[in-house]
C-alpha positions as CSV (number, residue, x, y, z in Angstrom):
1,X,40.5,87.0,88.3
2,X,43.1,89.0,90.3
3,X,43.6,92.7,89.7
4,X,47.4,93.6,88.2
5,X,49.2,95.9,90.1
6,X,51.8,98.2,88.8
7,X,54.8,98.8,90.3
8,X,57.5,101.4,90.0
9,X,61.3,100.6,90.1
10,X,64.5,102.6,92.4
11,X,67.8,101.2,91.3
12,X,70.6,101.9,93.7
13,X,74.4,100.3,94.2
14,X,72.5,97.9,96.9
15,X,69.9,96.8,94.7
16,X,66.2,97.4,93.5
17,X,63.4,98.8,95.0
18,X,60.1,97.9,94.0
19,X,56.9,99.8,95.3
20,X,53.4,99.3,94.0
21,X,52.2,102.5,92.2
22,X,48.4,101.5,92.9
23,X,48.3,102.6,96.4
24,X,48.0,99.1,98.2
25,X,51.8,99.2,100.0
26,X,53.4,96.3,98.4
27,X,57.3,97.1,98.7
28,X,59.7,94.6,97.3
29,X,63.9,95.0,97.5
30,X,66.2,93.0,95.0
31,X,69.2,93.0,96.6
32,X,72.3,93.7,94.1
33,X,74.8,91.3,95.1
34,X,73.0,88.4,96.1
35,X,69.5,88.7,93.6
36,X,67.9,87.6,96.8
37,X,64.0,89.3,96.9
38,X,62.7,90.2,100.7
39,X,59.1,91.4,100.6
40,X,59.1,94.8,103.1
41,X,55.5,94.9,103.0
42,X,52.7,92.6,101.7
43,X,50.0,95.1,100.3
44,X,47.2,93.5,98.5
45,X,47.9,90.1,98.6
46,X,45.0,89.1,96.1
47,X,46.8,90.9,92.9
48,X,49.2,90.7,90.8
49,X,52.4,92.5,90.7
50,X,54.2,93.5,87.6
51,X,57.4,95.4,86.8
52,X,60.7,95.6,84.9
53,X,63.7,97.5,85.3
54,X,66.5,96.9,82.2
55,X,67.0,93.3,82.6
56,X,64.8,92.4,85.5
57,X,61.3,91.4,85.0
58,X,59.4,91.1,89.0
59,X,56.1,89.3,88.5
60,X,54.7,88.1,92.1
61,X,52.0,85.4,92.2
62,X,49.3,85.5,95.0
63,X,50.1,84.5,98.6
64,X,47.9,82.3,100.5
């Protein structure tokens, strides 16, 4: 079963930030006009990824 990860939200005019509060470096950015998501950095692969900010719910699935 794969450990959930928390992960804390920065809104700004260009979009959301998303960083993992658990210590393993995911980093994930929303951007604001688009709703494109770029992952900035992996982290643990092997969990799961949970946040919300207002409306947006960010869930992330493992990566093989």
């Amino acid at each position: 079963m794969a450990r959930t990860h928390r992960m804390d939200c920065t809104a700004s005019p260009a979009g959301l930030l998303f960083e993992c509060l658990d210590g393993c470096g995911r980093r994930v950015v929303v951007d604001g006009m688009s709703g494109d998501l770029t992952i900035v950095d992996h982290g643990d692969r092997a969990a799961l990824h949970q946040s919300s900010n207002g409306g947006v719910e960010l869930t992330s699935t493992r990566v093989d």
